[in-house]
DRENDO-1510 file (C-alpha; in Angstrom, 1 decimal, always signed):
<recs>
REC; n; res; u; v; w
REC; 1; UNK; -17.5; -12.8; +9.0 .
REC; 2; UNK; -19.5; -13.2; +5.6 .
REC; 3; UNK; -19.9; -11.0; +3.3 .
REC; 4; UNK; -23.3; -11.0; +1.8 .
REC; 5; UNK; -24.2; -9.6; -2.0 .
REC; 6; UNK; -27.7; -7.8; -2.3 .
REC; 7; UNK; -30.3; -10.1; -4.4 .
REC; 8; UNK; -32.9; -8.1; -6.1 .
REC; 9; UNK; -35.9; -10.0; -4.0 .
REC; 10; UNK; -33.5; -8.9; -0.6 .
REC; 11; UNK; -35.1; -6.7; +2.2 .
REC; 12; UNK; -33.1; -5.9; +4.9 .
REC; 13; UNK; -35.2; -8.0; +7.3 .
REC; 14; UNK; -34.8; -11.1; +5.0 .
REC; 15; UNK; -31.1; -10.8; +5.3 .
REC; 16; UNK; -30.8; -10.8; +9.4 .
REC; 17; UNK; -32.8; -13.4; +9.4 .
REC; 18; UNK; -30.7; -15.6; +7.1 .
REC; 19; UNK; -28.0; -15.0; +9.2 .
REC; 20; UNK; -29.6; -15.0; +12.9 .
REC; 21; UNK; -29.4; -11.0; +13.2 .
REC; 22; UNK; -31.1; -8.3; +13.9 .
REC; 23; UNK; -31.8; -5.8; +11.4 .
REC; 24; UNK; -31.0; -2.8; +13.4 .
REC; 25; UNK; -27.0; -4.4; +13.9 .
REC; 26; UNK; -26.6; -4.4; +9.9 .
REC; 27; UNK; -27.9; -1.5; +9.5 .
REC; 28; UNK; -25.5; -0.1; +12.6 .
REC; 29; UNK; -22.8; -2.1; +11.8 .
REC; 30; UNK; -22.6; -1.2; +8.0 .
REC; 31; UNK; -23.4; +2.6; +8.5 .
REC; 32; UNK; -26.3; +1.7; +6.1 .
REC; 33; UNK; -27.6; +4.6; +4.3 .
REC; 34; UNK; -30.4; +3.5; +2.5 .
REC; 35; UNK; -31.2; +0.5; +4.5 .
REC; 36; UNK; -35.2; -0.3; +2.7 .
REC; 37; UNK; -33.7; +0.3; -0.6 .
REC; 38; UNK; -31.0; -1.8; -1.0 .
REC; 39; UNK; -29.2; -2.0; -4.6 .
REC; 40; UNK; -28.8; -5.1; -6.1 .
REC; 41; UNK; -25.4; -6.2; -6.1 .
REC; 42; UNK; -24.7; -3.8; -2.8 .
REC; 43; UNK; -22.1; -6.0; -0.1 .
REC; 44; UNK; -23.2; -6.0; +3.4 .
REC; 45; UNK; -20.8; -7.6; +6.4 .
REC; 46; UNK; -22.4; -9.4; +8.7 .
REC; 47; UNK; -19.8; -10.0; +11.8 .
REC; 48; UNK; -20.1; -12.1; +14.4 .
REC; 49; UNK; -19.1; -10.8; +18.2 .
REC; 50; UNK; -17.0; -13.2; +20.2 .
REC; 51; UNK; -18.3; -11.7; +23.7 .
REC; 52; UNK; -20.9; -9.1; +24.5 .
REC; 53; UNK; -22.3; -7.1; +27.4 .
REC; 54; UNK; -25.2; -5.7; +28.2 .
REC; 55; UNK; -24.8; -2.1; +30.2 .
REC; 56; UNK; -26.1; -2.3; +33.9 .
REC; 57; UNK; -27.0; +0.9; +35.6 .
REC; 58; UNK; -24.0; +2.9; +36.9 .
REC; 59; UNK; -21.9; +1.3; +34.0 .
REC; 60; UNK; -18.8; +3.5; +32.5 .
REC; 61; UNK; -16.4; +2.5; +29.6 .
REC; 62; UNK; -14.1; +2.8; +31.5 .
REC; 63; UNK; -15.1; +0.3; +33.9 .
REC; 64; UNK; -16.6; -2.7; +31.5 .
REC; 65; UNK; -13.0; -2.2; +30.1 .
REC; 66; UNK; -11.6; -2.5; +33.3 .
REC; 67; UNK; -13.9; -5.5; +34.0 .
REC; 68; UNK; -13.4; -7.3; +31.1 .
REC; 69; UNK; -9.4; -6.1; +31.1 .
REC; 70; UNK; -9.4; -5.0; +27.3 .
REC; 71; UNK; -8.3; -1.7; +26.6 .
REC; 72; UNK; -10.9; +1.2; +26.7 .
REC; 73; UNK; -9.8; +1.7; +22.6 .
REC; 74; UNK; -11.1; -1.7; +21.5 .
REC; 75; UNK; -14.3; -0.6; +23.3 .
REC; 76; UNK; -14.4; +2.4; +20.6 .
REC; 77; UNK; -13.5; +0.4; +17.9 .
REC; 78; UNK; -16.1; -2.6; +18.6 .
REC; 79; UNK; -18.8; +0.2; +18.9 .
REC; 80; UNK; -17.9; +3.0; +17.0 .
REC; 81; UNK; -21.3; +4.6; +17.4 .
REC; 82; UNK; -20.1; +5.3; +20.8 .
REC; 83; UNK; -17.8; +8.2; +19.5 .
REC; 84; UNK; -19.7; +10.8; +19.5 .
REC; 85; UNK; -21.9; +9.9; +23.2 .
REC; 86; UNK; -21.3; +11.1; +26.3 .
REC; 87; UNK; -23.2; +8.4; +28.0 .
REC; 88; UNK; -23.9; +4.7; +27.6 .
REC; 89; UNK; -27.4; +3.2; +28.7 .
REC; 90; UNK; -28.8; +0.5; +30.5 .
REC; 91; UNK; -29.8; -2.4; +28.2 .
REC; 92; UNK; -28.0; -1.5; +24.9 .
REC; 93; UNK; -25.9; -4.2; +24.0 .
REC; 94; UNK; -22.0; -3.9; +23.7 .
REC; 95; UNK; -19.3; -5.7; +21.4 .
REC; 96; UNK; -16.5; -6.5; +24.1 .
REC; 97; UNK; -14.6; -8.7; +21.5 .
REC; 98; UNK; -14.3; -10.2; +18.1 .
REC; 99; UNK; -12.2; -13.6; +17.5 .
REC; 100; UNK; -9.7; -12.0; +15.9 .
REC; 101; UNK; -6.5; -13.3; +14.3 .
REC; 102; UNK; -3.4; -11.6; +13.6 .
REC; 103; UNK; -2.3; -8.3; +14.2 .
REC; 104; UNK; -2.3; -5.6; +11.5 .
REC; 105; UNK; -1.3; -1.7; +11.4 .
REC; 106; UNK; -3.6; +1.0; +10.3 .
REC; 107; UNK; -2.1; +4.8; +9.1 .
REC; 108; UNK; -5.0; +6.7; +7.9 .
REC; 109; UNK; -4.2; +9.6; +5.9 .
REC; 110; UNK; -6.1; +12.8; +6.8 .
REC; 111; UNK; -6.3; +16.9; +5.6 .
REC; 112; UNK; -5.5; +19.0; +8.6 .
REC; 113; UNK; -9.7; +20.5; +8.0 .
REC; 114; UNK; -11.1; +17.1; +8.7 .
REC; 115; UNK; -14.0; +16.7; +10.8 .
REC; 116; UNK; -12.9; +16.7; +14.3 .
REC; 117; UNK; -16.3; +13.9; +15.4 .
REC; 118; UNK; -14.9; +11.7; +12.0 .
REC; 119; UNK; -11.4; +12.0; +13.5 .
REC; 120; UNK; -12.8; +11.2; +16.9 .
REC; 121; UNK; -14.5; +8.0; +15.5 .
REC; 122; UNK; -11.8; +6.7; +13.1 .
REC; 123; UNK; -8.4; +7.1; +15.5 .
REC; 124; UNK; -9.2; +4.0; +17.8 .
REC; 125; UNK; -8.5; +2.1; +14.4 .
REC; 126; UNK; -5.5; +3.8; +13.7 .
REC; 127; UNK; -2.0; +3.0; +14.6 .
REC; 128; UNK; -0.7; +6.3; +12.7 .
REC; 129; UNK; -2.3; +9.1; +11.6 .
REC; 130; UNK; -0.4; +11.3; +8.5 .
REC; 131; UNK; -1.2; +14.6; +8.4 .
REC; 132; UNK; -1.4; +16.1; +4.9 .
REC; 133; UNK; -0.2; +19.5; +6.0 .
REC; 134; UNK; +3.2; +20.3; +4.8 .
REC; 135; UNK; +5.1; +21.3; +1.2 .
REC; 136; UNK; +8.5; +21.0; +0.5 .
REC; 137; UNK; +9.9; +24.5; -1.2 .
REC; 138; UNK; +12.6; +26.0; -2.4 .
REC; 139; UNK; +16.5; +25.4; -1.4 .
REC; 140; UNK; +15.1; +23.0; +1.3 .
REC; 141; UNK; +12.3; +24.8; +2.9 .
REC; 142; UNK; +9.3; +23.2; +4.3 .
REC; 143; UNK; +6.1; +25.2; +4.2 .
REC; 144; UNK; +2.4; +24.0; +6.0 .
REC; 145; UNK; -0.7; +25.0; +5.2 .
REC; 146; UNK; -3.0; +25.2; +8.7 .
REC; 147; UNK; -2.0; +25.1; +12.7 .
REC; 148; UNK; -2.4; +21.2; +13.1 .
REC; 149; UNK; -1.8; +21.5; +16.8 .
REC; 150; UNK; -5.3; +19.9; +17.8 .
REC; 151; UNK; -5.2; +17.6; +15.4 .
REC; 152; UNK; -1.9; +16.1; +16.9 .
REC; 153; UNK; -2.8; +17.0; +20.5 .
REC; 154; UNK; -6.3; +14.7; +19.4 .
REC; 155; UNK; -4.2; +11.4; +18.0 .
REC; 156; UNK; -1.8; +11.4; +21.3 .
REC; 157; UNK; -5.4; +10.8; +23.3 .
REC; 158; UNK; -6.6; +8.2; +21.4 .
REC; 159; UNK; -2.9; +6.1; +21.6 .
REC; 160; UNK; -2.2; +7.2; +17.8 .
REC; 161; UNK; +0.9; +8.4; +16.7 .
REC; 162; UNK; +0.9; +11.8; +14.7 .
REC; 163; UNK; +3.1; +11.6; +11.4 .
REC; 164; UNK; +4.4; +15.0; +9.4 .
REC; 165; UNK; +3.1; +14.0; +6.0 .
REC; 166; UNK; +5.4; +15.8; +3.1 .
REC; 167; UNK; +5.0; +15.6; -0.2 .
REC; 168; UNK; +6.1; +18.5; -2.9 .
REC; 169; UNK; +2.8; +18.7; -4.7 .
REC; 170; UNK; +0.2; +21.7; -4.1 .
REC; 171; UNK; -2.6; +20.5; -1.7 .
REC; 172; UNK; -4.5; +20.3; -4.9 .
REC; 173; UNK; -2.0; +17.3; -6.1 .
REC; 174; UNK; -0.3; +19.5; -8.4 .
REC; 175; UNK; +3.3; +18.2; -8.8 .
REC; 176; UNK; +6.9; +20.2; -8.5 .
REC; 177; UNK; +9.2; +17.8; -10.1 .
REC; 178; UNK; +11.8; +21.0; -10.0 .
REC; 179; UNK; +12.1; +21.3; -6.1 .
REC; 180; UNK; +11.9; +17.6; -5.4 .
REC; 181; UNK; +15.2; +16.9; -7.3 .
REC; 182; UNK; +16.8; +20.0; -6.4 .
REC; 183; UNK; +16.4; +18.5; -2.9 .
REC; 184; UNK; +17.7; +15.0; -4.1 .
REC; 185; UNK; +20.7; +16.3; -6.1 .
REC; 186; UNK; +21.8; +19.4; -3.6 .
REC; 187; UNK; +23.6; +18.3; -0.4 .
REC; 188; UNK; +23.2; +22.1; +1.1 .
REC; 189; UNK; +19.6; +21.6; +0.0 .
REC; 190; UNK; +19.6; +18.5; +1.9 .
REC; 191; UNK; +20.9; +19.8; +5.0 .
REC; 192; UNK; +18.4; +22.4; +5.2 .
REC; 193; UNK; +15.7; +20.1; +4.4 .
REC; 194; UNK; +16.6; +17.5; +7.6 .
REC; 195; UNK; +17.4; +20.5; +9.7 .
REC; 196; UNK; +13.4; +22.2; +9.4 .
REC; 197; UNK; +11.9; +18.4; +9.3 .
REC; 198; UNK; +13.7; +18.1; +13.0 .
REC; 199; UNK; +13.0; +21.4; +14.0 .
REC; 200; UNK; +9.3; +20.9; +13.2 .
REC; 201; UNK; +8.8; +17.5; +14.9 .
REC; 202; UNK; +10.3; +18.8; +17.6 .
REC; 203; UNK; +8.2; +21.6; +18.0 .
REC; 204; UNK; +4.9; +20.1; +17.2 .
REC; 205; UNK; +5.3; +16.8; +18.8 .
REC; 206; UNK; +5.5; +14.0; +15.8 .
REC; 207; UNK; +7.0; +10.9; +16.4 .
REC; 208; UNK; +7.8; +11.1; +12.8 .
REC; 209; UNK; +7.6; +12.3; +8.9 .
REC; 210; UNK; +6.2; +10.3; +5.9 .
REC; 211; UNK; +7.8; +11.7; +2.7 .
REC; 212; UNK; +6.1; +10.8; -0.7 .
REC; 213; UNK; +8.5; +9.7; -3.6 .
REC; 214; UNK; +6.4; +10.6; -6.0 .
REC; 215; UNK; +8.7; +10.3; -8.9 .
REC; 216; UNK; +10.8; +7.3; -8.1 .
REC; 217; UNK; +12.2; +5.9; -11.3 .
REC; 218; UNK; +14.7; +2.7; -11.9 .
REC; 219; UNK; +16.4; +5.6; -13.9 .
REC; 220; UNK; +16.6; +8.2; -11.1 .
REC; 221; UNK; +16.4; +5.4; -7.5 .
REC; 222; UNK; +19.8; +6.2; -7.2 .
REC; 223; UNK; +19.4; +9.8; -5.9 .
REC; 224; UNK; +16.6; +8.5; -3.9 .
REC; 225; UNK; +18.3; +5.8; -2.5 .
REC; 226; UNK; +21.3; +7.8; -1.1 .
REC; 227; UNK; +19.0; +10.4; +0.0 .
REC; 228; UNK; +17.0; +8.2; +1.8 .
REC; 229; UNK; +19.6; +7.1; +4.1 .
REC; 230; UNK; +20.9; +10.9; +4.6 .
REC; 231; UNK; +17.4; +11.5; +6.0 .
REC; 232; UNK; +17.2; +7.8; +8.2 .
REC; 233; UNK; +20.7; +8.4; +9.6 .
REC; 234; UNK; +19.7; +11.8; +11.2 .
REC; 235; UNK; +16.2; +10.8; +12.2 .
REC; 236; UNK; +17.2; +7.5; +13.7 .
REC; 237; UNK; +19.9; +9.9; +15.8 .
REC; 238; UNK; +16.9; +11.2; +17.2 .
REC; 239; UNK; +15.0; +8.7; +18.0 .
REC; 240; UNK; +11.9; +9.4; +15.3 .
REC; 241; UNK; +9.9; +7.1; +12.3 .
REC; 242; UNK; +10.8; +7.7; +8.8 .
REC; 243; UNK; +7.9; +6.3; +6.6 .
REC; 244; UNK; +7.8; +6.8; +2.8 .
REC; 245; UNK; +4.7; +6.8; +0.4 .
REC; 246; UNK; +5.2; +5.6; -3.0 .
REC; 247; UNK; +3.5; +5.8; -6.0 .
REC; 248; UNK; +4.6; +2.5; -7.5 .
REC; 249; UNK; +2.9; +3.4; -11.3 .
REC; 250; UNK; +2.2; +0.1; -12.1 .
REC; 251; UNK; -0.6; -1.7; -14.3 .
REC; 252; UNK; -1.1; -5.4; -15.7 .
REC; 253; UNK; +0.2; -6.2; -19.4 .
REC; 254; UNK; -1.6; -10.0; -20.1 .
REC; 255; UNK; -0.6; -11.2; -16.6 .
REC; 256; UNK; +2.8; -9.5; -15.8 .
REC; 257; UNK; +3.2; -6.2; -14.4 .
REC; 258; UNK; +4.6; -3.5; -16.4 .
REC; 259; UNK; +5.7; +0.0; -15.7 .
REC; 260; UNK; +9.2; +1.8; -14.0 .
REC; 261; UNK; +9.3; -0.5; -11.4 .
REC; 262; UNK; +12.5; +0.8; -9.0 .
REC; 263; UNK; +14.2; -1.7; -7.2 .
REC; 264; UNK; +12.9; -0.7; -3.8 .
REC; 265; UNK; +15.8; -3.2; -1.5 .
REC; 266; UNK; +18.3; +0.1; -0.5 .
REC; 267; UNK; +15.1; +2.1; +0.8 .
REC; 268; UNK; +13.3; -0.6; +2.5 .
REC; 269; UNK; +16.3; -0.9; +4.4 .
REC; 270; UNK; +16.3; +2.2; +5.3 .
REC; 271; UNK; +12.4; +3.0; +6.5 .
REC; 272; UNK; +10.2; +1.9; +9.3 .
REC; 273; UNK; +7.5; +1.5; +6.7 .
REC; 274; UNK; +6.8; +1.8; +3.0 .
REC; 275; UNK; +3.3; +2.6; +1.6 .
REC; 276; UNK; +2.8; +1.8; -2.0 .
REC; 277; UNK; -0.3; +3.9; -2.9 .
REC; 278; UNK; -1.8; +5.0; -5.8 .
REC; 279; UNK; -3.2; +8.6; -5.0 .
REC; 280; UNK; -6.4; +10.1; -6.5 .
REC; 281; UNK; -7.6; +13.3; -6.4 .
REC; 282; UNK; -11.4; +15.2; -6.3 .
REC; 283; UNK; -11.3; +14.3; -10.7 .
REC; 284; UNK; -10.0; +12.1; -12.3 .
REC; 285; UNK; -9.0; +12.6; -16.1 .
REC; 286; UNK; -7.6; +9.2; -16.9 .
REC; 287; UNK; -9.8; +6.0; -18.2 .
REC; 288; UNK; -12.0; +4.5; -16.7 .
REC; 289; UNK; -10.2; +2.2; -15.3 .
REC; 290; UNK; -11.0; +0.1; -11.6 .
REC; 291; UNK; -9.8; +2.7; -8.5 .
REC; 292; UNK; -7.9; -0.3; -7.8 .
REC; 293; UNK; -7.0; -3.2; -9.3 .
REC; 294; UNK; -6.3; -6.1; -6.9 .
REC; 295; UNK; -4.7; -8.4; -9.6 .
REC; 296; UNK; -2.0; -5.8; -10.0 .
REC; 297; UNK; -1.7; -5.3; -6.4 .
REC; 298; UNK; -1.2; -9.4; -6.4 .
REC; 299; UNK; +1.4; -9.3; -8.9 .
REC; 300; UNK; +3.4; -6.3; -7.4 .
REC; 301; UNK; +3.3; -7.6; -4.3 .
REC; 302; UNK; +5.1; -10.7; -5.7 .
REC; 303; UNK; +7.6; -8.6; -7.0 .
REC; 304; UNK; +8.4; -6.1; -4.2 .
REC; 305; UNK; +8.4; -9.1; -1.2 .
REC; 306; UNK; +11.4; -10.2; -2.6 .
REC; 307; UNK; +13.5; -7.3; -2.6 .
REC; 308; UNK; +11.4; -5.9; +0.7 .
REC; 309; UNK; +11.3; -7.2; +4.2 .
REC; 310; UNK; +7.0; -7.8; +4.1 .
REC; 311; UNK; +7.2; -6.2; +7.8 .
REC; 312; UNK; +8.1; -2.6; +6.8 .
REC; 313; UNK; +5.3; -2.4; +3.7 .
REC; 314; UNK; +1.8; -1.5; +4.1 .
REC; 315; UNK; -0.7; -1.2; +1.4 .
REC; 316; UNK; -2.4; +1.6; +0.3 .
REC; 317; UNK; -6.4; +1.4; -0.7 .
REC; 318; UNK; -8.4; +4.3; -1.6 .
REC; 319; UNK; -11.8; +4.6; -0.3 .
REC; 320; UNK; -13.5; +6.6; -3.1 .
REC; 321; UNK; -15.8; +6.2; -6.7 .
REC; 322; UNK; -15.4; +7.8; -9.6 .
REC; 323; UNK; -18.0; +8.5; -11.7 .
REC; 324; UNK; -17.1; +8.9; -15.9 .
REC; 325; UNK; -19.0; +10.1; -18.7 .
REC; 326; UNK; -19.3; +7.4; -21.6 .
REC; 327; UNK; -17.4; +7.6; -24.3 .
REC; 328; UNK; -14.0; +8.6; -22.8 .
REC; 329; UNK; -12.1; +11.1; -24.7 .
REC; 330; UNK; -8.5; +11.3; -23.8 .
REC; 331; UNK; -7.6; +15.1; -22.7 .
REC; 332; UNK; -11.5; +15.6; -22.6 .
REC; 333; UNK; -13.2; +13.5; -20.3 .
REC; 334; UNK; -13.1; +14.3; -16.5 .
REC; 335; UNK; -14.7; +11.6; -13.7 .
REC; 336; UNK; -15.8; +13.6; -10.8 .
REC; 337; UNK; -15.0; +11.7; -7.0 .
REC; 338; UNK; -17.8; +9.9; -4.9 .
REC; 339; UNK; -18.0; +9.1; -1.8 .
REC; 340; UNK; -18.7; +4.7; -1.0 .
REC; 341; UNK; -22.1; +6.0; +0.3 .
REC; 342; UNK; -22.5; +8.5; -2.5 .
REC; 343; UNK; -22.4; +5.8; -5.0 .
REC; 344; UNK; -24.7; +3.6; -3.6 .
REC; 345; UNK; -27.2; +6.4; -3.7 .
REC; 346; UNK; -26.6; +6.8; -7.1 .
REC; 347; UNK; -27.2; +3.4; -7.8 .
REC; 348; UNK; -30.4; +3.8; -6.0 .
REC; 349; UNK; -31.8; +6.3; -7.4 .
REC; 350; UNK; -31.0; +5.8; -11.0 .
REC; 351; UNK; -32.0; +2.2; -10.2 .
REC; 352; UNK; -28.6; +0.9; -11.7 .
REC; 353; UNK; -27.6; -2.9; -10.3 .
REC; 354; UNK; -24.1; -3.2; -9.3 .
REC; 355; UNK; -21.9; -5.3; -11.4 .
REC; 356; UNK; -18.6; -7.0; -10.1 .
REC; 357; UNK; -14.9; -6.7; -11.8 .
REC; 358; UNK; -13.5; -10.2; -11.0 .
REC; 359; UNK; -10.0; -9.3; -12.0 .
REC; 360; UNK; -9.8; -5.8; -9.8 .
REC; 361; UNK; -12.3; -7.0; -7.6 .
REC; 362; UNK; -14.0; -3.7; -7.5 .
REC; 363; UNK; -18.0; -3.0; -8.1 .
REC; 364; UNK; -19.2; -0.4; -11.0 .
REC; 365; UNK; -22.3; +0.2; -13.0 .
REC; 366; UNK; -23.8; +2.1; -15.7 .
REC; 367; UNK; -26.4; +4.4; -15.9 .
REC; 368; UNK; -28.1; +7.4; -18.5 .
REC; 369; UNK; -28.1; +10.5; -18.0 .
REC; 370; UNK; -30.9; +12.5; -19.6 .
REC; 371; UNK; -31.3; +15.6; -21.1 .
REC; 372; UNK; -32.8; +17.5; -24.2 .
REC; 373; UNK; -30.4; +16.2; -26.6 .
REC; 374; UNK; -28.7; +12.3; -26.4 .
REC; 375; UNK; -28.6; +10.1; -23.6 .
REC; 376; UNK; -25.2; +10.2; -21.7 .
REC; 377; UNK; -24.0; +6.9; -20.6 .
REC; 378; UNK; -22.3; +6.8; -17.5 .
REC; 379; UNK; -19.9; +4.0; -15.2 .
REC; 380; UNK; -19.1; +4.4; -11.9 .
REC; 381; UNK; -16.3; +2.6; -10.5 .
REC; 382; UNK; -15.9; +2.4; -6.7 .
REC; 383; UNK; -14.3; +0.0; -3.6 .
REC; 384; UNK; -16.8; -1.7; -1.4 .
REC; 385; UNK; -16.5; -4.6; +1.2 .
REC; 386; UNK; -15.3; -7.2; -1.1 .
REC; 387; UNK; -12.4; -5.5; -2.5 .
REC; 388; UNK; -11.6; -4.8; +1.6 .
REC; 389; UNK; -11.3; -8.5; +2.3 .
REC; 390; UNK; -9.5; -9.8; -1.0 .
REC; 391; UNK; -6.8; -6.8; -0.2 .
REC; 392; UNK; -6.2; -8.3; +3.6 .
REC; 393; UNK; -6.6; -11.8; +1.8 .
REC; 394; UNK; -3.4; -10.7; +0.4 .
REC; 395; UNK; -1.8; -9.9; +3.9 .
REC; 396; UNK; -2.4; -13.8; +4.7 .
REC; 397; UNK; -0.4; -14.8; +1.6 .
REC; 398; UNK; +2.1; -11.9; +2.0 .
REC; 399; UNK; +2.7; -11.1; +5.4 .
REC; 400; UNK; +2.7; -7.8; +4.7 .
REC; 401; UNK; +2.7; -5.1; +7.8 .
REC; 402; UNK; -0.9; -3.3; +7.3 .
REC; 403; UNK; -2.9; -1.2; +5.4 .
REC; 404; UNK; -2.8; +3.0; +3.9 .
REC; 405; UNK; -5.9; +4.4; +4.1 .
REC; 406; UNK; -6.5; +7.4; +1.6 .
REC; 407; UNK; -7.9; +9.0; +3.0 .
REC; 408; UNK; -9.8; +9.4; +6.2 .
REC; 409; UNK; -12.0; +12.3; +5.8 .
REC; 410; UNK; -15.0; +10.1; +5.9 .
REC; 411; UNK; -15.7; +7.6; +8.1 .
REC; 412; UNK; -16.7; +4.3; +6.1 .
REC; 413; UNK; -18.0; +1.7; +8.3 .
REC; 414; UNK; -17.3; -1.3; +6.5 .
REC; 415; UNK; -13.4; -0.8; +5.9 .
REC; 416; UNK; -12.8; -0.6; +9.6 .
REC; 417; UNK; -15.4; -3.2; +10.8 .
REC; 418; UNK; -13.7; -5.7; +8.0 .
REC; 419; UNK; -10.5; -5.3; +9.2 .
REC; 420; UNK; -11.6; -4.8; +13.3 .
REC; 421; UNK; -13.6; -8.0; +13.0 .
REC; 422; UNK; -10.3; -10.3; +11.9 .
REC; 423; UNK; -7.6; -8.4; +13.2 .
REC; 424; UNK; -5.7; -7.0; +16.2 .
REC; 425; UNK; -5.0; -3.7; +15.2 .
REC; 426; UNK; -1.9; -2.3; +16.8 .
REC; 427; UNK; -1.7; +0.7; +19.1 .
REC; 428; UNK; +1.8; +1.6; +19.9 .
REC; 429; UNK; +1.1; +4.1; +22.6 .
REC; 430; UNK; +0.8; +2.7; +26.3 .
REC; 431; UNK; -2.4; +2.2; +28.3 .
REC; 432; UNK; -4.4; +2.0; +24.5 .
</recs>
């Protein structure tokens, strides 16, 4: 796999043939926008297949899969474009296999509204879907939001396992400090708590919950800690996951880490997984700062492998761009969310080039925004392919169990064909 950095003399039939191509596969492959007016400074993958097939008459999935003996899942993943087709033709070409290395799990984070043909397209990457659906309340209630039935019917087909995401912030990601320690310092509380999480994976079919800690503090990790195995003890009785999403509220002072870093050893002996995941909403009101910052990850990944067993963490990246006005006023200022694709187009059509943060390894730019009084400078900070592979450059130093995706609700091409085109991605569901 290489990934390949837009030049400003680049057309996209230059780039195939540097690489021995064909246009139309970038393009395909990359979910390429704008593919005749590239940005400068725009990443494109270019992935090589280990085996390929091209589709005889009277073909089915179902039988090349068979044929080949690979599971009809990695057919979907190798050819995404496939999700939404009832039929496959004679003489289009079909990836049967990368040369993959490694194994790696995938939980994709996901509104109950998404897009059913997005969901369709992203689960044969998944190994667990969370389904941001349910609130905790008062005295240990547990309130959702929409009927996720199909939504959890949908993952069981595609060999990915449904997960009750909790948190006790609003679906707007306004947080309830009150009832999350009300829960954490209240055994009746407690009780009730466990008994609706059972009751409701019961009764919709989850294999398990993932519970945010949004507020986990070396101050206050003791609460957490005891509650954490309270909740393990009773699901393990029943034979169901307990993952937990944390915030870990960290940033880079010279080249340390600084911030309330809990010690996370009592927990992570408690979970199946642990997701540390910075979440971001539709605006953003802080500076503006990288979306992610892969030096910080670095350095708090150092940290936490040596309380944490690397097999139960995963790490979260969001797949988002913010854009900020110029100056930043603190209070004042709001960035408004982009989309990866949504940025580029900006970057197109204010004709901006795409700069690279060494440090984060993120992209941004600047552009002006015109009216009838000043110009208003503007950065937008987003992820793009590069950031991608220098996070699962860290799983090869780290060992770490897999990757957080926040969130799902658009399908980006060149996250999953980065991480399909190096790694086995697990499916724990049989016949997947």
């Amino acid at each position: 796999m290489y990934i390949h950095v837009v030049q400003p003399t680049d057309t996209i039939e230059s780039i195939a043939a540097s690489y021995g191509v064909s246009a139309a596969s970038i393009i395909l492959s990359n979910g390429l926008i704008n593919p005749y007016n590239l940005v400068s400074g725009q990443s494109i993958v270019i992935a090589y297949p280990n085996q390929t097939y091209t589709v005889q008459e009277g073909d089915s999935l179902t039988g090349i899969a068979a044929a080949f003996q690979v599971p009809l899942m990695q057919l979907l993943r190798n050819n995404p474009f496939l999700s939404n087709r009832e039929f496959i033709y004679p003489g289009e070409t079909l990836i049967i296999s990368y040369n993959t290395s490694g194994t790696i799990t995938t939980n994709g984070f996901a509104y109950q509204y998404i897009n059913l043909d997005t969901l369709r397209k992203t689960l044969p990457f998944l190994t667990y879907l969370s389904v941001y659906n349910y609130r905790a309340t008062g005295q240990g209630g547990i309130a959702s939001y929409y009927d996720d039935s199909e939504l959890i019917r949908i993952a069981k087909e595609y060999g990915t396992l449904p997960l009750m995401l909790l948190t006790t912030l609003t679906i707007q990601g306004e947080p309830n400090l009150q009832i999350a320690f009300d829960i954490l310092t209240n055994d009746t509380y407690q009780s009730h708590f466990i008994e609706e999480t059972l009751t409701i994976l019961k009764e919709k079919g989850f294999y398990g919950i993932n519970i945010f800690f949004n507020y986990l503090t070396p101050d206050n990790q003791k609460i957490y800690d005891d509650f954490a195995v309270k909740l393990s003890d009773a699901l393990k009785q029943e034979g169901y996951l307990l993952f937990i999403t944390v915030n870990p509220n960290v940033s880079l002072t010279g080249t340390d880490i600084s911030g309330q870093i809990a010690d996370y050893t009592n927990i992570g002996s408690q979970v199946n997984n642990m997701t540390f995941l910075s979440l971001i909403w539709g605006t953003n009101n802080g500076p503006p700062l990288p979306v992610i910052s892969l030096n910080v990850i670095d350095q708090f990944l150092n940290h936490v492998t040596a309380e944490v067993n690397p097999g139960v963490i995963d790490v979260g990246i969001p797949i988002i761009g913010y854009d900020w006005p110029l100056p930043y006023e603190a209070g004042v200022t709001v960035a408004n969310a982009l989309t990866i694709n949504a940025s580029l187009t900006l970057a197109n059509d204010v004709d901006a080039n795409i700069d690279f943060d060494i440090n984060s390894q993120t992209p941004y730019f600047f552009y002006n925004e015109y009216s009838i009084d000043e110009p208003i400078e503007h950065i937008v900070r987003f992820v793009d392919a590069r950031t991608i592979d220098a996070l699962l450059n860290l799983k090869m130093v780290y060992d770490f169990r897999g990757i957080g995706v926040w969130n799902i609700m658009v399908f980006y091409e060149q996250l999953w064909l980065i991480i399909n085109c190096q790694y086995e991605i697990v499916k724990l569901l049989s016949d997947q």
